[in-house]
C-alpha positions in Angstrom: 120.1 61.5 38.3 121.7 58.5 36.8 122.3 58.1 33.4 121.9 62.2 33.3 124.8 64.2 33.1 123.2 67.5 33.5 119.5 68.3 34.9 118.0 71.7 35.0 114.8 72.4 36.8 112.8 75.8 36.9 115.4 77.3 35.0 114.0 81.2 34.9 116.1 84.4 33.8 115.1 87.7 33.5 117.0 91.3 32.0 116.5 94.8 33.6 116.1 96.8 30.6 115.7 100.2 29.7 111.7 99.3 28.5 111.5 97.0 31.9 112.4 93.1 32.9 112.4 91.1 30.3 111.3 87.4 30.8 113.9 85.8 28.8 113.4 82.5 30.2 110.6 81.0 32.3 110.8 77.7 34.3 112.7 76.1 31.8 113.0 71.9 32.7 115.8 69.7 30.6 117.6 66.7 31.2 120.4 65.6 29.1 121.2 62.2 29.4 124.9 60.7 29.3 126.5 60.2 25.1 123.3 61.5 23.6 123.0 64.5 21.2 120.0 66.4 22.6 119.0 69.0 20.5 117.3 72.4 21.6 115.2 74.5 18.7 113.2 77.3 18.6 112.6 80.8 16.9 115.5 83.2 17.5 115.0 85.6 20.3 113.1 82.4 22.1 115.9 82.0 24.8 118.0 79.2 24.2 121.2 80.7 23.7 120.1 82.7 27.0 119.9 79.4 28.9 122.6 78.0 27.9 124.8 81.3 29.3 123.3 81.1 32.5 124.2 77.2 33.1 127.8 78.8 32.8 127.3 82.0 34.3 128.6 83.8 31.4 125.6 86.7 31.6 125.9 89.9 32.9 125.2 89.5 36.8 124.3 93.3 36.9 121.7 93.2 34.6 120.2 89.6 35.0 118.8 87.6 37.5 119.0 83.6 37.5 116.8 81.1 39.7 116.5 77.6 39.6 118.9 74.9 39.6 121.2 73.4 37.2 122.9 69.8 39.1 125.8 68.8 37.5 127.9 65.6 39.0 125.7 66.4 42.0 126.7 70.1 42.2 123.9 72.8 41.0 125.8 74.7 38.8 123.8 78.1 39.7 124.8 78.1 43.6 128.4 78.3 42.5 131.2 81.3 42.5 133.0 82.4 39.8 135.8 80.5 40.6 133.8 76.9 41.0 132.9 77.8 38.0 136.2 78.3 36.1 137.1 74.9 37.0 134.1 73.8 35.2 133.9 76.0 32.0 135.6 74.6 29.4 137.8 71.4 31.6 134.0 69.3 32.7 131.6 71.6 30.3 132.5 73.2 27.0 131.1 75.6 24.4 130.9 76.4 21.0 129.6 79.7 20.0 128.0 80.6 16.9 130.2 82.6 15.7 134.2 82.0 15.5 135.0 85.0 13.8 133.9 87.2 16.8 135.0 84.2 19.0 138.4 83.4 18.1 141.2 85.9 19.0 142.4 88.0 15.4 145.8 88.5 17.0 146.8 84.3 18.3 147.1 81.4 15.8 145.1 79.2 15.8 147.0 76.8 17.7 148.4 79.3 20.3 144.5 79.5 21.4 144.4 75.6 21.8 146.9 75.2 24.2 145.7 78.4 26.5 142.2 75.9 26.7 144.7 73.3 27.8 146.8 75.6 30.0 144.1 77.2 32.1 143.1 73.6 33.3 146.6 71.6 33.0 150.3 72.2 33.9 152.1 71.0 30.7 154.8 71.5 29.4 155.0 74.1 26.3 156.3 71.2 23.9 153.6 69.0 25.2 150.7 71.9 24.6 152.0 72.0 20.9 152.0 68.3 20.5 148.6 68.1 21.7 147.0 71.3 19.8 148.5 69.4 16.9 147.1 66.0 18.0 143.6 67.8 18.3 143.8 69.9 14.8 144.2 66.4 13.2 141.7 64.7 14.7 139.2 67.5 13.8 139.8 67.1 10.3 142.8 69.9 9.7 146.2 69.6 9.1 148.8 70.1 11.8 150.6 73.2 9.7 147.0 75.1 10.8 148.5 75.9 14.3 150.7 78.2 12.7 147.4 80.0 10.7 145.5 83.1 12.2 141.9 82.6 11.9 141.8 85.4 9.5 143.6 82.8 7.0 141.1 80.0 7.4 137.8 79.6 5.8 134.3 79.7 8.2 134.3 75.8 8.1 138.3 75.8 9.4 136.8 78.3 12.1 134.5 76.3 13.6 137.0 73.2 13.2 139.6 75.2 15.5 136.6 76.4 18.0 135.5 72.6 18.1 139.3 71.5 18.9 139.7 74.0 21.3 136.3 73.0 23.2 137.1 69.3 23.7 141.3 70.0 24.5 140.1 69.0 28.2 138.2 66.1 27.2 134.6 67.7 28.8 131.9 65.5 29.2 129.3 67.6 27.8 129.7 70.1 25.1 127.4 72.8 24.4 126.8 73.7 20.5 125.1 76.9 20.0 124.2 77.3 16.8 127.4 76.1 15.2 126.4 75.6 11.5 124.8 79.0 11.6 127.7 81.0 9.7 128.4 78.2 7.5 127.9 77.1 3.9 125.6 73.6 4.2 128.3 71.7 2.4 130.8 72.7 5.2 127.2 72.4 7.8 127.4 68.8 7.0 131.1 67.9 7.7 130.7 69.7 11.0 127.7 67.7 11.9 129.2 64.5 11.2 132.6 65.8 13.2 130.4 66.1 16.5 128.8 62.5 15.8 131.8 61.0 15.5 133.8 63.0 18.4 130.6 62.0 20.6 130.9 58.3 19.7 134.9 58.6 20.5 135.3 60.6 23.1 131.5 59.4 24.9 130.8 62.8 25.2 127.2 64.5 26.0 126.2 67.6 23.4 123.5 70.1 23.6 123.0 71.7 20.3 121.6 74.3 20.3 119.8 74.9 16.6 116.7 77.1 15.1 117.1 74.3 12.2 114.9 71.5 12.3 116.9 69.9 9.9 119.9 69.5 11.5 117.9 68.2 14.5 116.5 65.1 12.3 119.7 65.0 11.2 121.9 64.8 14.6 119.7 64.5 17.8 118.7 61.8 19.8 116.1 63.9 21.5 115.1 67.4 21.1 113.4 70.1 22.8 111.4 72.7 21.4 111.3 75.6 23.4 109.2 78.9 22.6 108.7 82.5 24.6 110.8 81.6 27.0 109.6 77.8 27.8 110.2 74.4 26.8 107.3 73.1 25.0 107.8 69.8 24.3 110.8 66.9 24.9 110.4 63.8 22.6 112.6 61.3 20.8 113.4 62.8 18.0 112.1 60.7 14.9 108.8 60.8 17.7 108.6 64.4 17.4 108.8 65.0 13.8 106.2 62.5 12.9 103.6 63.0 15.5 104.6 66.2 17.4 102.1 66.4 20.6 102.5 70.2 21.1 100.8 72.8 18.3 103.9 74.5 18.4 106.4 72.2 17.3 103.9 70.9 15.1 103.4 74.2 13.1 107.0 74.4 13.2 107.6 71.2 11.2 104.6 72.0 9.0 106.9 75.3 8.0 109.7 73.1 6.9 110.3 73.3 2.8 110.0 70.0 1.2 111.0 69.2 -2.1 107.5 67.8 -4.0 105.8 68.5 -7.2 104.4 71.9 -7.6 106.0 73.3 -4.3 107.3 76.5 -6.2 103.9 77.5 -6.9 102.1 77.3 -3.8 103.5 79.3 -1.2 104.8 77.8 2.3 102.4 77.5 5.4 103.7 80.3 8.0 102.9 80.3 12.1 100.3 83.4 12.0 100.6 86.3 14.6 103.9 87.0 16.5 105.8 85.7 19.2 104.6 87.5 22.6 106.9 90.6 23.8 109.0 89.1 26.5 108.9 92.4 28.7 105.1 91.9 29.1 104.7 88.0 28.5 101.2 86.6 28.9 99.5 84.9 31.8 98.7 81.5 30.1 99.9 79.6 27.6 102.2 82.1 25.5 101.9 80.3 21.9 97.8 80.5 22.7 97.4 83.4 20.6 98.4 81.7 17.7 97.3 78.4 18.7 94.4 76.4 16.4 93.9 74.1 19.4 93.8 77.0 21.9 90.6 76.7 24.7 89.6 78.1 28.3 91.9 76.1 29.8 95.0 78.2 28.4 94.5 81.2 30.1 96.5 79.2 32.7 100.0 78.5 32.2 100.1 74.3 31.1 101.8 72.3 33.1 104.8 69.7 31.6 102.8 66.4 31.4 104.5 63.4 30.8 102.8 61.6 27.8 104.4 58.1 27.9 107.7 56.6 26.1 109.9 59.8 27.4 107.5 62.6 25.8 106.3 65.8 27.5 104.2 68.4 25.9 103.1 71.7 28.3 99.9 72.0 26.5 96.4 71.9 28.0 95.5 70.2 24.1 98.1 68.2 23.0 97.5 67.0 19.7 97.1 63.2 19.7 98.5 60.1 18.0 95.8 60.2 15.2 96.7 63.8 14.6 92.9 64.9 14.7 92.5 68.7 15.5 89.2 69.5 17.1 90.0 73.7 17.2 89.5 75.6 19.6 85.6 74.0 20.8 86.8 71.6 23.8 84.9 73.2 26.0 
């Protein structure tokens, strides 16, 4: 579509298990539109970090089954070989994982694992794969003299810097964050935050973050997606979303978020009651249903995404509406 860099419909992926298939991800729908920051939040275990593994193919083809499409510059990402896909990964699409420790190499420096990003995509020269890893620690916010470092030697927040280098050395046009503040302090979550709106505004690129923290989505995002059990719930602006969510879920989610006010230590913060449904046996209808205040007859079927007007969409059978008034679970 135009004005979309990536568009994924009826995303679904499932895990063959020792207890059975697990439903990871069911007929997930998300657009991500050229130089935004879209963000993508949920519980842990809800399947975003699954989703964002099967755009690249980096699951385990033995034990997973992907359906749906993903179209990418007109190509659906899910149709292609491993070797399509190489030439994709990391040149046209990057990511960031969570986690550099466990990402970067312990035996390269940290400039030695720049320029193999660089030379799996480019034939340069050796000198010119220096200057460039140099070019790139720099404009990340380290000093040149970190090429020489392990990553052993660096701090979590000079990880992440070096993992953030090494993801835009081909200049991709949309970067995929998962959960890259995770395994920092917040003073250092901050500075990283700031580093991808700045690298998004200079090098017009498109990012997925992928977060659990509303937070940094009000901080960051353009849009966001919520996504729970497996589904998106609800897309909105995001300064839409977190003052009149549509969708109980995200709603209850923001409700949940500590706010600094008079007497907060002494009353003790809201919680989502019940637990998220077990993915090897997922529900019929609306999964978030059992825990829903707004839940009715109509969610024993599965909601469709309806579009609610000025680029919203909530799958809910009883979206909550702009007055915010709750009827319960009586609509019928």
């Amino acid at each position: 579509m135009i004005g979309e860099v990536l568009t994924v419909k009826d995303l679904s992926c499932d895990f063959l298990t020792l207890e059975g298939i697990v439903y990871a991800v069911g007929g997930v729908n998300l657009s991500i539109r050229r130089g935004e920051i879209h963000g993508l939040v949920g519980e842990s275990g809800c399947g975003k970090s699954v989703s964002s593994r099967a755009l690249l193919g980096l699951l385990d083809k033995k034990h997973s089954r992907i359906r749906g499409h993903a179209w990418f510059d007109g190509r659906d990402l899910l149709t292609l070989d491993e070797r399509e896909l190489r030439a994709i990964r990391g040149r046209r699409i990057s990511m960031i994982f969570q986690d550099p420790q466990n990402s970067l190499s312990p035996l390269e420096r940290a400039g030695k694992q720049i320029e193999e990003a660089m030379a799996n995509h480019f034939d340069l020269s050796r000198k010119e794969l220096r200057r460039r890893a140099g070019a790139l620690l720099e404009r990340v916010g380290l000093h040149r003299e970190a090429a020489r470092q392990y990553p052993f030697e660096l701090s979590g927040g000079m990880q992440q810097r070096v993992m953030i280098a090494q993801a835009i050395s081909c200049a991709p046009e949309l970067l995929i964050a998962d959960e890259p503040t995770t395994a920092i302090d917040v003073t250092i979550q901050a500075q990283v935050l700031n580093l991808l709106k700045t690298l998004r505004r200079e090098l017009s690129l498109s990012v997925l973050l992928i977060t659990h923290n509303f937070a940094v989505v009000a901080e960051t995002c353009d849009r966001v997606s919520v996504m729970y059990a497996g589904h998106i719930v609800e897309t909105a602006p995001t300064r839409d979303l977190i003052q009149n969510a549509a969708h109980p879920y995200s709603k209850a989610l923001i409700d949940c978020i500590p706010r600094g006010r008079a007497g907060a230590g002494t009353n003790p913060l809201p919680v989502i009651p019940g637990f998220p449904p077990r993915l090897y046996d997922p529900p019929a209808g609306c999964p978030f249903a059992p825990r829903c205040n707004r839940a009715g007859p109509a969610c024993r079927v599965l909601p469709p995404n309806t579009d609610l007007g000025n680029g919203r969409y909530a799958a809910c059978h009883y979206p909550i509406p702009a007055d915010g008034v709750s009827p319960g679970r009586d609509h019928e």
